[in-house]
OpenMM code with the backbone's topology and positions (N, CA, C; nanometers):
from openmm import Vec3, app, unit

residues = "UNK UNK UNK UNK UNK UNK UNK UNK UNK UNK UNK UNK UNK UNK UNK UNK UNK UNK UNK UNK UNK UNK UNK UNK UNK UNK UNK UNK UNK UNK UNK UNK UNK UNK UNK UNK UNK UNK UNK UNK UNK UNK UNK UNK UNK UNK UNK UNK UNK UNK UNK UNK UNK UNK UNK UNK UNK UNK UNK UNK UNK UNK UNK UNK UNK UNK UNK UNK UNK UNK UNK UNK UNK UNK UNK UNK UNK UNK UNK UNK UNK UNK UNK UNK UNK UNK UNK UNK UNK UNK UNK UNK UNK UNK UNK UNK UNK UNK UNK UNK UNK UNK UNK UNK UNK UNK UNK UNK UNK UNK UNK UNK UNK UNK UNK UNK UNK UNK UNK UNK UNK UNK UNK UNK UNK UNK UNK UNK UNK UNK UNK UNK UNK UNK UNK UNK UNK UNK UNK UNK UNK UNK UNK UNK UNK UNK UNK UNK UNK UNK UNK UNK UNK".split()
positions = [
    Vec3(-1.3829, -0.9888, 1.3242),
    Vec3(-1.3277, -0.9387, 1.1993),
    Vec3(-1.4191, -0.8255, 1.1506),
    Vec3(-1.3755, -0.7025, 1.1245),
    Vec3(-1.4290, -0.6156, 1.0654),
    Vec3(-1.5513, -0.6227, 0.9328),
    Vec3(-1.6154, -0.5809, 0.8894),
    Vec3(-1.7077, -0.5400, 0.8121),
    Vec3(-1.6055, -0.5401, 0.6774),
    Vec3(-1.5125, -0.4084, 0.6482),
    Vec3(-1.4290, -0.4532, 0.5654),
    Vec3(-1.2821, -0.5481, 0.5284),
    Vec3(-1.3289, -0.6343, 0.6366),
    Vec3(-1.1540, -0.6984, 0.6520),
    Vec3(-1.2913, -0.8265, 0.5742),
    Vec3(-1.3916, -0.8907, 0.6124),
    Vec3(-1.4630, -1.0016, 0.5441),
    Vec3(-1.4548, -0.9684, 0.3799),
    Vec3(-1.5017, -0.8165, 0.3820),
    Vec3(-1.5128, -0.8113, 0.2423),
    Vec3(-1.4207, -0.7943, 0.1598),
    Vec3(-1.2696, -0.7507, 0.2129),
    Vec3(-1.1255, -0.7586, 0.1058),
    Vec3(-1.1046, -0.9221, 0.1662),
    Vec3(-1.1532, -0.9834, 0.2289),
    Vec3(-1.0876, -1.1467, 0.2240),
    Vec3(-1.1915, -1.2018, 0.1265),
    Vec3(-1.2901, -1.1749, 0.0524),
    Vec3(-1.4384, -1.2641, -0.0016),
    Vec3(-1.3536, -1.1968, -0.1286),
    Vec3(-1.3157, -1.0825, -0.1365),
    Vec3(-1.2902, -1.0462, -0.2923),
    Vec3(-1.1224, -1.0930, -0.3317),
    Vec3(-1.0409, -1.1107, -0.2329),
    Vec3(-0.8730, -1.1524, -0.2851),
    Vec3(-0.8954, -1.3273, -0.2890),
    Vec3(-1.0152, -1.3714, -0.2037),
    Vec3(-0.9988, -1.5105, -0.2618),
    Vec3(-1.0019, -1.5718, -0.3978),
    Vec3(-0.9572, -1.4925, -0.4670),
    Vec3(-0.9107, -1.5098, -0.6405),
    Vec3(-0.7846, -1.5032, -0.6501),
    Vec3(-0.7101, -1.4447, -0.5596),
    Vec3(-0.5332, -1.4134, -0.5195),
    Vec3(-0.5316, -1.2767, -0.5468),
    Vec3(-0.4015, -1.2344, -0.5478),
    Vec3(-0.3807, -1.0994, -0.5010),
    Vec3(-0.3546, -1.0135, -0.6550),
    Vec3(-0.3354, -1.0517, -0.7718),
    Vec3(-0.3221, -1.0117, -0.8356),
    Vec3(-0.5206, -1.0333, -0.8961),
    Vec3(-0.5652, -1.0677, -0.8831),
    Vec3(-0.6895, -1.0480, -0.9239),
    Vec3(-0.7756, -0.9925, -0.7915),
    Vec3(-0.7298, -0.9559, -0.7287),
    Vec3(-0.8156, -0.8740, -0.5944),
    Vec3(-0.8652, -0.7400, -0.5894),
    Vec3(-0.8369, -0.6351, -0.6956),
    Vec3(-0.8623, -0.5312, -0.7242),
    Vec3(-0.9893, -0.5643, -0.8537),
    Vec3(-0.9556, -0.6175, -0.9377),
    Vec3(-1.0981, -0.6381, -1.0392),
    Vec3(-1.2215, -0.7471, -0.9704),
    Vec3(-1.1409, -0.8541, -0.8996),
    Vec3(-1.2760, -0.9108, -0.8281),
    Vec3(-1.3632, -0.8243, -0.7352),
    Vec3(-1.2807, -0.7301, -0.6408),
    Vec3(-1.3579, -0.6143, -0.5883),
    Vec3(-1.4801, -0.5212, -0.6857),
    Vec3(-1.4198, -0.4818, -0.7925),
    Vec3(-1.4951, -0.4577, -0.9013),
    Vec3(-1.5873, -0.5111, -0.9244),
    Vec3(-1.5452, -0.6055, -0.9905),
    Vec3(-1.6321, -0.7202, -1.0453),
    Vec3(-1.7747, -0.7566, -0.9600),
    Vec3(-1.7357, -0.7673, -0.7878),
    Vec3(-1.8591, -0.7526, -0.7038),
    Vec3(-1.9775, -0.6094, -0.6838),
    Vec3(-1.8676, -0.5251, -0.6848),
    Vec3(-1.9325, -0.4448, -0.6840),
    Vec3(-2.0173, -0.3726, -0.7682),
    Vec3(-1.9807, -0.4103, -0.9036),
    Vec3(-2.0461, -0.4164, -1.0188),
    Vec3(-2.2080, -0.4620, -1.0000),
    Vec3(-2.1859, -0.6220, -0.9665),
    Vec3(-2.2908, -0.7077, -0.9481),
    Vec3(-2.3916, -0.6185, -0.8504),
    Vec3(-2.3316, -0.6014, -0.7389),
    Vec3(-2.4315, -0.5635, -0.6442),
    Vec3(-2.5002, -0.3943, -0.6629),
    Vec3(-2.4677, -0.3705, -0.8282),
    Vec3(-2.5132, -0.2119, -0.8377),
    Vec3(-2.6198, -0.2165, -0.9887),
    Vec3(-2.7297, -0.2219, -0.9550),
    Vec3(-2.8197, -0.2855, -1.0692),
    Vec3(-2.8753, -0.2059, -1.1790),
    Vec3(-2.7892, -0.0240, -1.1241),
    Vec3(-2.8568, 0.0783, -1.1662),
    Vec3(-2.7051, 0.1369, -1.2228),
    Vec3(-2.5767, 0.0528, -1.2112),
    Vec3(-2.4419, 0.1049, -1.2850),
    Vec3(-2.3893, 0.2128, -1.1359),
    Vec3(-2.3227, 0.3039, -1.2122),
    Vec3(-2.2343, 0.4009, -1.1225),
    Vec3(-2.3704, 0.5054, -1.0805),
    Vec3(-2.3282, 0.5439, -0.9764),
    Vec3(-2.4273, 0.6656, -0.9178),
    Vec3(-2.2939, 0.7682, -0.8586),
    Vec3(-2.3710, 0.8877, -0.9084),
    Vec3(-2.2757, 1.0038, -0.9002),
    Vec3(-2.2665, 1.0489, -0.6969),
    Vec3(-2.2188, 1.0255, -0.6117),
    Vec3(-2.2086, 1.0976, -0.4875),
    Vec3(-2.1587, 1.2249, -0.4175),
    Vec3(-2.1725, 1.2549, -0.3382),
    Vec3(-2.1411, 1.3624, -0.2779),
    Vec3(-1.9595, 1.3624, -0.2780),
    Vec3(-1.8842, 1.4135, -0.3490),
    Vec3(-1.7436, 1.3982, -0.3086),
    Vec3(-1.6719, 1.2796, -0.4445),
    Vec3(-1.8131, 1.1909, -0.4685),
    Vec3(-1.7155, 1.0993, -0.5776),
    Vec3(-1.8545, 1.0446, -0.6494),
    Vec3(-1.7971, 0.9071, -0.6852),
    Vec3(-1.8733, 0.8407, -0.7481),
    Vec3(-1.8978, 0.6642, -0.6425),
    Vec3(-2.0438, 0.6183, -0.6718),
    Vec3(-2.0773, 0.5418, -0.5997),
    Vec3(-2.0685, 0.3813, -0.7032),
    Vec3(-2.0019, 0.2639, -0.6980),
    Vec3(-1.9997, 0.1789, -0.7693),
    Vec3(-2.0619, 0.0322, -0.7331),
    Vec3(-2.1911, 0.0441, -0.7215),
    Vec3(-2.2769, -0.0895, -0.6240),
    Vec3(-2.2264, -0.0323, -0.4587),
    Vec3(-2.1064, -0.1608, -0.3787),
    Vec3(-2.0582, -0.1379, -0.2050),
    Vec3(-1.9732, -0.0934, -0.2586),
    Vec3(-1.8944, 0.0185, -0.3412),
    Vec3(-1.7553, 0.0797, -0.3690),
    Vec3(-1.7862, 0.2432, -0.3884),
    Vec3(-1.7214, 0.2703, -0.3062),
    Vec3(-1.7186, 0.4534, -0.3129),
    Vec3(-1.6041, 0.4854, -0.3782),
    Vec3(-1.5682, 0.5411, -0.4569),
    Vec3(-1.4554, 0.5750, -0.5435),
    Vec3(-1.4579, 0.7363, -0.4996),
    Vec3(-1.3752, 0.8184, -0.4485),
    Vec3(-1.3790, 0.9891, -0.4137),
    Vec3(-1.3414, 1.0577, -0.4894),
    Vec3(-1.3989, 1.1591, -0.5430),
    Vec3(-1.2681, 1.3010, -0.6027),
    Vec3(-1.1154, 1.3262, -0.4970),
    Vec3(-1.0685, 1.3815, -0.5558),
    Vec3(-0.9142, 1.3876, -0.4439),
    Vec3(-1.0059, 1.5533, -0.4127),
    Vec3(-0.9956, 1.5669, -0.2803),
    Vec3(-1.0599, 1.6662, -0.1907),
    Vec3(-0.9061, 1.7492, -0.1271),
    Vec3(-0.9040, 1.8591, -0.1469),
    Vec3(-0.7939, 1.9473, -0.0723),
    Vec3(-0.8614, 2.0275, 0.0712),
    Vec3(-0.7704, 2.0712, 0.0924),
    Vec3(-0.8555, 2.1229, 0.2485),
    Vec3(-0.8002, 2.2987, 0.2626),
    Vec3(-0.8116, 2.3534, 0.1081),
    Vec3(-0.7225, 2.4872, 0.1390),
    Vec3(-0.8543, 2.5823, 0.2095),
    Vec3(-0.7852, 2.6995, 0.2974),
    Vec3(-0.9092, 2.7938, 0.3660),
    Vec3(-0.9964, 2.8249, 0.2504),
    Vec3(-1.0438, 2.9071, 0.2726),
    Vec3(-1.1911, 2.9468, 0.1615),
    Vec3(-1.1449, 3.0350, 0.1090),
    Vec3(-1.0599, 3.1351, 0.1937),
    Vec3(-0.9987, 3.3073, 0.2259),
    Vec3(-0.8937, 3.2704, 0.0643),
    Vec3(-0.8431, 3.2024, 0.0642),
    Vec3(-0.7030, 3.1438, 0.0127),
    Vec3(-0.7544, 3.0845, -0.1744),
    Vec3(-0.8945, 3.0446, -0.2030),
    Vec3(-0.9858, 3.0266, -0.2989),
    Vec3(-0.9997, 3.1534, -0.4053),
    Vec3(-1.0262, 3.2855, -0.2898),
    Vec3(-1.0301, 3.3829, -0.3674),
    Vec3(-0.8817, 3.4877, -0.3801),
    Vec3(-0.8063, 3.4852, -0.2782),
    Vec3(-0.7035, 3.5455, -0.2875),
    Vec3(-0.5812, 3.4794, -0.2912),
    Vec3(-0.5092, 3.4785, -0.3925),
    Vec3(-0.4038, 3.3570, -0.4178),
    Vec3(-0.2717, 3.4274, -0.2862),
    Vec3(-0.2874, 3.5187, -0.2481),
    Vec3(-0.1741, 3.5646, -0.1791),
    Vec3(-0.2110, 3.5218, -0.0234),
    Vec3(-0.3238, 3.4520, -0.0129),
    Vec3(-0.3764, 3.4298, 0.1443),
    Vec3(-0.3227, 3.3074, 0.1580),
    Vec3(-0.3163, 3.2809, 0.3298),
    Vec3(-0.2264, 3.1204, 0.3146),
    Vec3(-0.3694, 3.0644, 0.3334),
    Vec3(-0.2810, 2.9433, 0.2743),
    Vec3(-0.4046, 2.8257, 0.2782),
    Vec3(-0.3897, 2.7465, 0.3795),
    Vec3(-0.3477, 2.7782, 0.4865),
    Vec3(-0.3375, 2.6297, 0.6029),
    Vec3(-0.1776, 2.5773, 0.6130),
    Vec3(-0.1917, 2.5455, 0.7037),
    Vec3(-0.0332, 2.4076, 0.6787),
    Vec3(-0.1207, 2.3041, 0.6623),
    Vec3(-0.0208, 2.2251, 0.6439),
    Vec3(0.0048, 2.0454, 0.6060),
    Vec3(-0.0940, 1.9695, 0.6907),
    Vec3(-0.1226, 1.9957, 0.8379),
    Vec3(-0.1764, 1.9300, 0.9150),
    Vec3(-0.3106, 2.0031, 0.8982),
    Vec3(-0.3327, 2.1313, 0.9300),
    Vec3(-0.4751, 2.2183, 0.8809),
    Vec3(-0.5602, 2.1062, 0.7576),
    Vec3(-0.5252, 2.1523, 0.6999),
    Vec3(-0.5824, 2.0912, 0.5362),
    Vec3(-0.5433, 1.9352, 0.5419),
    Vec3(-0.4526, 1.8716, 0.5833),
    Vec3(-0.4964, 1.7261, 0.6076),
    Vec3(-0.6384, 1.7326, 0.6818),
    Vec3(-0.6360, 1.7743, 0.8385),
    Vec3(-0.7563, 1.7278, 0.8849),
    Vec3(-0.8739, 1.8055, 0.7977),
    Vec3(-0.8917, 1.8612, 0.7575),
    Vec3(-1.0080, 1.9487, 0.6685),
    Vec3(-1.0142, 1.8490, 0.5697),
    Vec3(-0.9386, 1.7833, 0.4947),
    Vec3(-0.9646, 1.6867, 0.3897),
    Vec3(-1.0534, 1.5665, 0.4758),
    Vec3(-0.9582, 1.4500, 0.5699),
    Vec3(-1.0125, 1.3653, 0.6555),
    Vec3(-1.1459, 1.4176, 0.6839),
    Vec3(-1.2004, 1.5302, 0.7367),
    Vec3(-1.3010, 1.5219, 0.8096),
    Vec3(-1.4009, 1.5468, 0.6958),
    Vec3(-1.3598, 1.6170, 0.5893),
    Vec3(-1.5081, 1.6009, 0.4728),
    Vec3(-1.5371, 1.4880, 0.4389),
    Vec3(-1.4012, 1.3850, 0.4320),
    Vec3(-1.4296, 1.2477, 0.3644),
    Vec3(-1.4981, 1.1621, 0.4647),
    Vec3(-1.4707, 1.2058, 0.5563),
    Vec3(-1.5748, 1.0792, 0.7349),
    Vec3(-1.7091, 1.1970, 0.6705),
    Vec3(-1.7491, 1.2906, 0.6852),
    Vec3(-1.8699, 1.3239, 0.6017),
    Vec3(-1.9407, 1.2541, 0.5422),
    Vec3(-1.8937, 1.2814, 0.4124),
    Vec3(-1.9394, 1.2255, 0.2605),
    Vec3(-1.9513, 1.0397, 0.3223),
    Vec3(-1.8564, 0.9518, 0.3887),
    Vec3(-1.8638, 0.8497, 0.3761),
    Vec3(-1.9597, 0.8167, 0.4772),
    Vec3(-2.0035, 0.8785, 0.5595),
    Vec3(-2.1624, 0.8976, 0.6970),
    Vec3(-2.2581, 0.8943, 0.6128),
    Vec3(-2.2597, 0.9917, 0.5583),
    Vec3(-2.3485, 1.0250, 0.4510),
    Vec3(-2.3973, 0.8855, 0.3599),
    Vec3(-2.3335, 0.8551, 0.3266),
    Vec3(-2.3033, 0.7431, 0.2363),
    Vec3(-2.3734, 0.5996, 0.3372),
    Vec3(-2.3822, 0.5934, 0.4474),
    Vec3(-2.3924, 0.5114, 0.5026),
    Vec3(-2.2387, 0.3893, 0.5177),
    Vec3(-2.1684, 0.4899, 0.5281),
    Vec3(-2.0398, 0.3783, 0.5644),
    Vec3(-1.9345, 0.4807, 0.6820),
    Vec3(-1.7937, 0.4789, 0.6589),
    Vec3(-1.7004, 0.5031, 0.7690),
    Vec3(-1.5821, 0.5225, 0.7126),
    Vec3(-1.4980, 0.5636, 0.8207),
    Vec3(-1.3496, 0.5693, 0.7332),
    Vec3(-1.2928, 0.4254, 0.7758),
    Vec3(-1.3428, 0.3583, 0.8586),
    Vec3(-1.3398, 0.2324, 0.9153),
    Vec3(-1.3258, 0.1061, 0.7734),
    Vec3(-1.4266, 0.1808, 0.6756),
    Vec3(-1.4560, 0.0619, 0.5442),
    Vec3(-1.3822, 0.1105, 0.4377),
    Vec3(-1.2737, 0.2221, 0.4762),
    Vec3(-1.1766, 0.2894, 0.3666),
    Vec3(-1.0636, 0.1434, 0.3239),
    Vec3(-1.0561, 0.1125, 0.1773),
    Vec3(-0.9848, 0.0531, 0.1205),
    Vec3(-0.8324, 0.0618, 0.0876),
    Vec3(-0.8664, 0.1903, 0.0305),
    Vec3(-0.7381, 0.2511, -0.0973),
    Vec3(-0.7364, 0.3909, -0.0370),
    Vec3(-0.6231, 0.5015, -0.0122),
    Vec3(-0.5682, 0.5808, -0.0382),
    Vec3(-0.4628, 0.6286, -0.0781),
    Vec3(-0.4799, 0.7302, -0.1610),
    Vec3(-0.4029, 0.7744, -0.2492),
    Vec3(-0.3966, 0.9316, -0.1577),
    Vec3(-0.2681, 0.9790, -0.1345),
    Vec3(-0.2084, 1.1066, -0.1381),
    Vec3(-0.1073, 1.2025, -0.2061),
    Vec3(-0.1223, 1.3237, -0.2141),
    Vec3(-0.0653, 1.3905, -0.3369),
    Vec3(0.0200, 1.4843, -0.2321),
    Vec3(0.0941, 1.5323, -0.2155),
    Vec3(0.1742, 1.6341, -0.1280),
    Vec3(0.3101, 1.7441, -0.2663),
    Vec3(0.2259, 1.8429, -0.1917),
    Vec3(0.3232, 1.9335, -0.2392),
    Vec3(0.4617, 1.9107, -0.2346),
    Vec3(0.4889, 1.8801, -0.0935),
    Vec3(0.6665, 1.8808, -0.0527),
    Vec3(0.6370, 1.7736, 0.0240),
    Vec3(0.6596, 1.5759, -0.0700),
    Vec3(0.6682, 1.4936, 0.0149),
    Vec3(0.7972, 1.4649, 0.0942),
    Vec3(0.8934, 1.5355, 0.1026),
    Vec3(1.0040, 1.5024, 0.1734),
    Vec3(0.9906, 1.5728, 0.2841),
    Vec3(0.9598, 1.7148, 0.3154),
    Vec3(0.9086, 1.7556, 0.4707),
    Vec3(0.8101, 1.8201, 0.5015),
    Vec3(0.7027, 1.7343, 0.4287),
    Vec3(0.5601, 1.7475, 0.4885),
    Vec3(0.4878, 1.6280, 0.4717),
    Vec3(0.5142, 1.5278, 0.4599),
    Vec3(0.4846, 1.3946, 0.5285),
    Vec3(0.4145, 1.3243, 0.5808),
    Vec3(0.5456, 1.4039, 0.7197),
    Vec3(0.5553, 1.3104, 0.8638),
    Vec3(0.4462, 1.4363, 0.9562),
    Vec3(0.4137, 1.5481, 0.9059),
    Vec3(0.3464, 1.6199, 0.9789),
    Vec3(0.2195, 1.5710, 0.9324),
    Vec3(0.1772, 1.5518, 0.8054),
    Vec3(0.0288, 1.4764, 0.7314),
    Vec3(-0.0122, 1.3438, 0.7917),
    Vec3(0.1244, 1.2549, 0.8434),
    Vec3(0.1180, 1.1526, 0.8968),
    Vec3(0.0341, 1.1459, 1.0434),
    Vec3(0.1012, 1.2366, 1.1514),
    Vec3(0.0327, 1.2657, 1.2489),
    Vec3(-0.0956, 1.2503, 1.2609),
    Vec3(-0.1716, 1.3810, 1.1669),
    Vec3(-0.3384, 1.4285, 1.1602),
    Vec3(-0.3975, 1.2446, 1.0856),
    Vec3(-0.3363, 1.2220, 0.9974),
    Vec3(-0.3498, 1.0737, 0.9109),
    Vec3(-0.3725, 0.9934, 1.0117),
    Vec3(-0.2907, 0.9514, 1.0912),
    Vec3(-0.3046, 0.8767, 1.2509),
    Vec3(-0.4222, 0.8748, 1.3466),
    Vec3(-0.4885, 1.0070, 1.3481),
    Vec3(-0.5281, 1.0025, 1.4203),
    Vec3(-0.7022, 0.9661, 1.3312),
    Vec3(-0.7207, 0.9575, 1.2576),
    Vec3(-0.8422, 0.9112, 1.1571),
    Vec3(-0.8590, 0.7756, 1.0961),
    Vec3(-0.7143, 0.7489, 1.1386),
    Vec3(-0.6885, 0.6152, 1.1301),
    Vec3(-0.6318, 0.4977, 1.2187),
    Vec3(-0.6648, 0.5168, 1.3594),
    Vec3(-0.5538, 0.4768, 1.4882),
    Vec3(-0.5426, 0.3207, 1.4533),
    Vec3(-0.6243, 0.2485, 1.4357),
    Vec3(-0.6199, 0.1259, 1.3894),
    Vec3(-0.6532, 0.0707, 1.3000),
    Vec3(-0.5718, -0.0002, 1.2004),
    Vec3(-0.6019, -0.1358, 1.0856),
    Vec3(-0.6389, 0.0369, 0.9765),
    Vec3(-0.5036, 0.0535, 0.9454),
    Vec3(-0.5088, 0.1731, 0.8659),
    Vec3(-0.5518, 0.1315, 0.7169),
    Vec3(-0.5620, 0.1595, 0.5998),
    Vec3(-0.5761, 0.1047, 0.4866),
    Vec3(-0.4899, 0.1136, 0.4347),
    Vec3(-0.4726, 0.0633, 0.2873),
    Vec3(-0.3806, 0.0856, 0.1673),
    Vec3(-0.3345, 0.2081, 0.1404),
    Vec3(-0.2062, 0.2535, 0.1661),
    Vec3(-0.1904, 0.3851, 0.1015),
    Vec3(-0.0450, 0.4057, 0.0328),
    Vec3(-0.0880, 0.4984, -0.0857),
    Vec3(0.0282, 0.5784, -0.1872),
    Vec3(-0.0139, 0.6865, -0.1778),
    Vec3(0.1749, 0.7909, -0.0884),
    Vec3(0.1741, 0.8928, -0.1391),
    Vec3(0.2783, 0.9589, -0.2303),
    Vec3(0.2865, 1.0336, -0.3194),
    Vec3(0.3044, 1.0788, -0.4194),
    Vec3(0.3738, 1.2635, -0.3786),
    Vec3(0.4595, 1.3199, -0.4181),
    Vec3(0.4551, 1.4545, -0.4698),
    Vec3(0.4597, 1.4868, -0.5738),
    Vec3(0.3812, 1.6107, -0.5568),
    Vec3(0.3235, 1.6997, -0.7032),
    Vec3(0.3378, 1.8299, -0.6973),
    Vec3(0.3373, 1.8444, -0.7827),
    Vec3(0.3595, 2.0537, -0.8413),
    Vec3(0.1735, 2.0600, -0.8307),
    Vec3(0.1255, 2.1181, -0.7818),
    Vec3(-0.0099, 2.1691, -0.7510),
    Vec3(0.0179, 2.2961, -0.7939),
    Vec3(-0.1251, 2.3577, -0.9066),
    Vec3(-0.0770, 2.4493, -0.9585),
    Vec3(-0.1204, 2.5972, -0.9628),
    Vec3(-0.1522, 2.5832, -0.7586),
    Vec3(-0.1521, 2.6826, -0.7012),
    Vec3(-0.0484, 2.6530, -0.5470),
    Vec3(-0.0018, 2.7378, -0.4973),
    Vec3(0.0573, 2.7531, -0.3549),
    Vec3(-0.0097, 2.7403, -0.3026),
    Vec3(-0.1112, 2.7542, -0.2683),
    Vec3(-0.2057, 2.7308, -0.1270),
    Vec3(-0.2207, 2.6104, -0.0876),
    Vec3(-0.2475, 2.4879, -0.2356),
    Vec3(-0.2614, 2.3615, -0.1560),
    Vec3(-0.1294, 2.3208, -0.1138),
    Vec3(-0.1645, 2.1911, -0.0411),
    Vec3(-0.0217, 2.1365, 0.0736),
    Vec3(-0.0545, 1.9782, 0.0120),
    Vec3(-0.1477, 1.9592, 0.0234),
    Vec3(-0.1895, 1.8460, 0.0201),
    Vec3(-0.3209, 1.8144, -0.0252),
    Vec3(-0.3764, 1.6959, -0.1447),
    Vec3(-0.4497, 1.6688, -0.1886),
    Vec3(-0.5080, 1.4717, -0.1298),
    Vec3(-0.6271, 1.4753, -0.1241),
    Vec3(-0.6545, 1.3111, -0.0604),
    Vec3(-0.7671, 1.2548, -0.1490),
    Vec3(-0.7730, 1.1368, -0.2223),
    Vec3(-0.8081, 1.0519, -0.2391),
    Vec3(-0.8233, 0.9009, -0.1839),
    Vec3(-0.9997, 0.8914, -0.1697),
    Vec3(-1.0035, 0.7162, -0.1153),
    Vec3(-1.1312, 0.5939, -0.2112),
    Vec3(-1.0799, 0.5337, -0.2043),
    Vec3(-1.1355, 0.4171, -0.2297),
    Vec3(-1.2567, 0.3264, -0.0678),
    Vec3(-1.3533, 0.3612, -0.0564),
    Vec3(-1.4353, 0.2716, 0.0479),
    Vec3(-1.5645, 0.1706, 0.0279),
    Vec3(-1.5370, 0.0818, 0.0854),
    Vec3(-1.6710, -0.0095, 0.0842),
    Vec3(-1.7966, 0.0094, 0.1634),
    Vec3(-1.8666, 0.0016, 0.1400),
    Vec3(-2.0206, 0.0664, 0.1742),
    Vec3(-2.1192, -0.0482, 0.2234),
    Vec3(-2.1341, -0.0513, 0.3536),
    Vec3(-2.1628, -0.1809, 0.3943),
    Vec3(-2.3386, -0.2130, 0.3507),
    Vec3(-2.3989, -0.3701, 0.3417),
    Vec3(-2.5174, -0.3382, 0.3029),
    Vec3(-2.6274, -0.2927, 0.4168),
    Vec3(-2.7441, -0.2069, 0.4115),
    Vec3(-2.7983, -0.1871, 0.4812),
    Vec3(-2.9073, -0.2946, 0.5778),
] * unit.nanometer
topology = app.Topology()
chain = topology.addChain("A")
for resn in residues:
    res = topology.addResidue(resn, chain)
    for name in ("N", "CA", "C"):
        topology.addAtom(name, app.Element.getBySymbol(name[0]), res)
């Protein structure tokens, strides 16, 4: 059993409607110094909470008329800062909990986000909601947010 499959079974043994604040609630405990600010998000005791990270080119930052990537571009550019930040962190996308995705055009850009998504995630994927949004520039495609557990050292 995984690293985070012990630790979402130690925190839902309260049931499933209290499995999101008992997660809390531990992670609380095990953080003696409160929230610590991280690279990409915020650190909560074993809980990484992320900023939602976009993956538009750099080119596309300063010139609103430059493209910013497709759907799959800027998916993997998001994925791969967040396996970053969560290395960094001393954890994985392996101990990812919760994601949340934002898509410009969730009706046909998706199943192409899905693909690059797949492959960062080939097995025992996590929790995920995605969402479309008016982003209130063209360049982004897609925006990613995660929730991860941070194993102890």
């Amino acid at each position: 059993m995984s690293e985070r499959r012990k630790f979402l079974k130690s925190a839902v043994g309260v049931g499933a409607a209290g499995g999101a604040s008992a997660m809390a609630a531990m992670a609380a405990a095990a953080a003696p110094g409160g929230r610590t600010p991280s690279k990409g998000g915020v650190r909560l005791g074993n809980l990484f909470f992320s900023s939602g990270l976009t993956g538009v080119r750099p080119e596309a930052r300063k010139d609103p008329l430059a493209f910013g990537g497709d759907i799959k571009e800027q998916t993997h550019n998001i994925l791969k800062a967040h396996k970053e930040n969560l290395e960094a962190l001393g954890s994985s996308l392996e101990n990812v909990l919760k994601v949340t995705v934002l898509l410009a055009d969730v009706k046909t850009e998706k199943n192409a986000m899905n693909e690059v998504y797949a492959q960062y995630f080939p097995k025992s994927a996590p929790a995920r909601s995605a969402f479309g949004v008016d982003f209130p520039d063209t360049a982004t495609r897609v925006e990613i947010e995660l929730v991860a557990w941070i194993p102890e050292k």
